[in-house]
N, C-alpha and C positions, 0 to 999 in steps of 0.2 A: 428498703421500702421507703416510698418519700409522704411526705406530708399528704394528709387525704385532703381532696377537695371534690367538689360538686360542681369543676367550673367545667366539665369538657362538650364539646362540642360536635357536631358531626358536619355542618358547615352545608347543610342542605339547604338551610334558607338565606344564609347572608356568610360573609366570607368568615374565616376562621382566624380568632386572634392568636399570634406566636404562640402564648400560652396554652391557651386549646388546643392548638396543633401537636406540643408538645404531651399534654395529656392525652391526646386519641393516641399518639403515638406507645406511650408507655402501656395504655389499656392493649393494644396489638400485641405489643411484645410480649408483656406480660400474660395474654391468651396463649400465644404460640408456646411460651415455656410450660406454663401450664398446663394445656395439652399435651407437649409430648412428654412429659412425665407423669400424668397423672391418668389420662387418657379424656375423651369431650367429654365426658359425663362429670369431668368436674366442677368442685361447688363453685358458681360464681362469686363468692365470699372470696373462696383463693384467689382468684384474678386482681379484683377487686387489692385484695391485698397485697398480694405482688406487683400492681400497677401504684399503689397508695392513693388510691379514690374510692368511693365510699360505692356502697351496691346498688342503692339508688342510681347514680348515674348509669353503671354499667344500664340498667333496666330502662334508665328514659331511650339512651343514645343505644340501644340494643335489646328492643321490645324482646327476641328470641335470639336463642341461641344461635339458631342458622344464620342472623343478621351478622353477627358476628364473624362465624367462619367466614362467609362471605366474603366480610371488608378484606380480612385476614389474606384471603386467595387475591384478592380483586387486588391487594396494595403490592402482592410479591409480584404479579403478572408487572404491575404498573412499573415495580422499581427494576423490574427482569427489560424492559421497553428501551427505557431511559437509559439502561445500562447500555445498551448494543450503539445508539448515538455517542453518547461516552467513550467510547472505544474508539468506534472507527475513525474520531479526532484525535484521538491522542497514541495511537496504535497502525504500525502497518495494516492493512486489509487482513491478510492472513492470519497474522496476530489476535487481531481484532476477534476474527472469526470462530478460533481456540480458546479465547481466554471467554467469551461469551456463552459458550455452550458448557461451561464448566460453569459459569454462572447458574444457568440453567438448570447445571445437578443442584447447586447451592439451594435453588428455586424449589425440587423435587423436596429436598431434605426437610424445609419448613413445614410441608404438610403433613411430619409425621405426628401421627394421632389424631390426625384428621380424616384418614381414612373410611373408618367404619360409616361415620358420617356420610360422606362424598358419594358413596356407596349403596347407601342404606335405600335408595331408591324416593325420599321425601323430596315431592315438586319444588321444594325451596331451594335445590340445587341444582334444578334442571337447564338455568340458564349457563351457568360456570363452564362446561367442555365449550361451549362456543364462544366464550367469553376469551377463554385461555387462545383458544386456537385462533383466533381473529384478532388479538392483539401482537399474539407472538406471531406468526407465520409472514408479517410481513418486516416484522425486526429480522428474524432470522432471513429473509428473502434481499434485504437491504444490504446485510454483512455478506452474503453468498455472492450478490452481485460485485460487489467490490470489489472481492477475492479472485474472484473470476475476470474481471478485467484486467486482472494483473497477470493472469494465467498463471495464481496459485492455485486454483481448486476447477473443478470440473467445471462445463457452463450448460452441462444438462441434467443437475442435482435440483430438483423438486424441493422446496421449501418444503413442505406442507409434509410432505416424506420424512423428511429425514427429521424435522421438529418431534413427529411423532415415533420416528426411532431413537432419537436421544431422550426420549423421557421414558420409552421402555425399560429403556439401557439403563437408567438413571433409577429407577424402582428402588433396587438395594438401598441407594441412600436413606430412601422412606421408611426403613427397616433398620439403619443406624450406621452403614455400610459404607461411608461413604467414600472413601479410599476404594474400594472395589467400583462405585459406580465412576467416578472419575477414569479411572482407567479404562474400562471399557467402552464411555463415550470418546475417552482420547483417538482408541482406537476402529472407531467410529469415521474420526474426524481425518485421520489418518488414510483412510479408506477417499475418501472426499477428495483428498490431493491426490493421490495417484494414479496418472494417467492425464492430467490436467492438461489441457492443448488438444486432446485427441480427442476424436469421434468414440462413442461408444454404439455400436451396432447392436448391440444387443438390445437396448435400452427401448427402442420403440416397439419392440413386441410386449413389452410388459404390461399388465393390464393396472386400472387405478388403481391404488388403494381404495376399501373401503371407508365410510363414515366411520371413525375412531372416538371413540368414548376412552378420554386417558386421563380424566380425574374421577 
């Protein structure tokens, strides 16, 4: 636990100095650990303490609880983004496109204990499936097209599809799992390359997915 202070920031009004940055930072982490060991209904005092900032800040910089999950969802969505560009520079396409969806489960795993919440039907989270889905769908749509110009992977594989088949897939981690949900998104992604270069006739009789609620 580190030294408390009262300097952190949330950088809504003016930018965020290293230090600030660094304690929003610790205040996240230290919710997420806290959460999935204790469950949300922990005391803000623990966070507070696990992060080494006093409870007052948590309360300016996170009037409610929800404000919190929130960021919490909002920052893994953001660093889950940034990760897929990362990739596709330093990683073959194909590569790229495996090691990112495993990221992904990575991405599932952090929200455990945040379920009950997500769930629980409070308007305070009714912006987040669209949030998630509108950010990722066109990272994952970015890496798919790559892969696909190299005629690693199929070129009539639906973002929007298959994002929300690897987070199905991926659920176990949310539950502690997370060796099992890797695997079966591997073979997910496995699924993706096979057949790659060829028409799939089946494919245009199938009707859309519906509107998916998958946090």
């Amino acid at each position: 636990m580190g030294k408390q202070t009262d300097e952190l920031e949330t950088g809504h009004e003016r930018p965020m100095r290293a230090d600030a940055r660094r304690n929003l930072d610790a205040v996240l982490q230290a919710a997420m650990k806290v959460f999935a060991e204790s469950g949300i209904d922990a005391p803000m005092r623990a966070i507070a303490a696990e992060a080494g900032v006093g409870v007052g800040t948590l309360y300016r910089h996170f009037p409610q609880r929800s404000d919190m999950i929130k960021a919490i969802i909002q920052r893994e969505v953001d660093a889950c983004v940034e990760a897929a560009a990362t990739l596709r520079e330093a990683h073959a396409p194909d590569e790229a496109l495996g090691l990112w969806v495993q990221r992904l489960v990575d991405f599932v795993a952090t929200k455990r204990g945040l379920g009950p919440a997500l769930h629980s039907g409070d308007p305070a989270y009714q912006s987040l499936p669209d949030y998630v889905e509108g950010q990722l769908t066109p990272a994952l749509q970015g890496l798919l097209d790559a892969a696909a110009s190299t005629g690693a992977v199929r070129k009539d594989i639906n973002a929007r599809e298959l994002l929300f088949a690897c987070l199905r897939l991926a659920t176990p981690a949310s539950h502690g799992d997370l060796a099992e949900a890797r695997r079966m998104v591997a073979l997910l992604i496995d699924g993706v390359r096979f057949g790659a270069g060829q028409p799939n006739p089946g494919s245009a009789n199938v009707p859309p997915s519906p509107k998916v609620r998958t946090l």
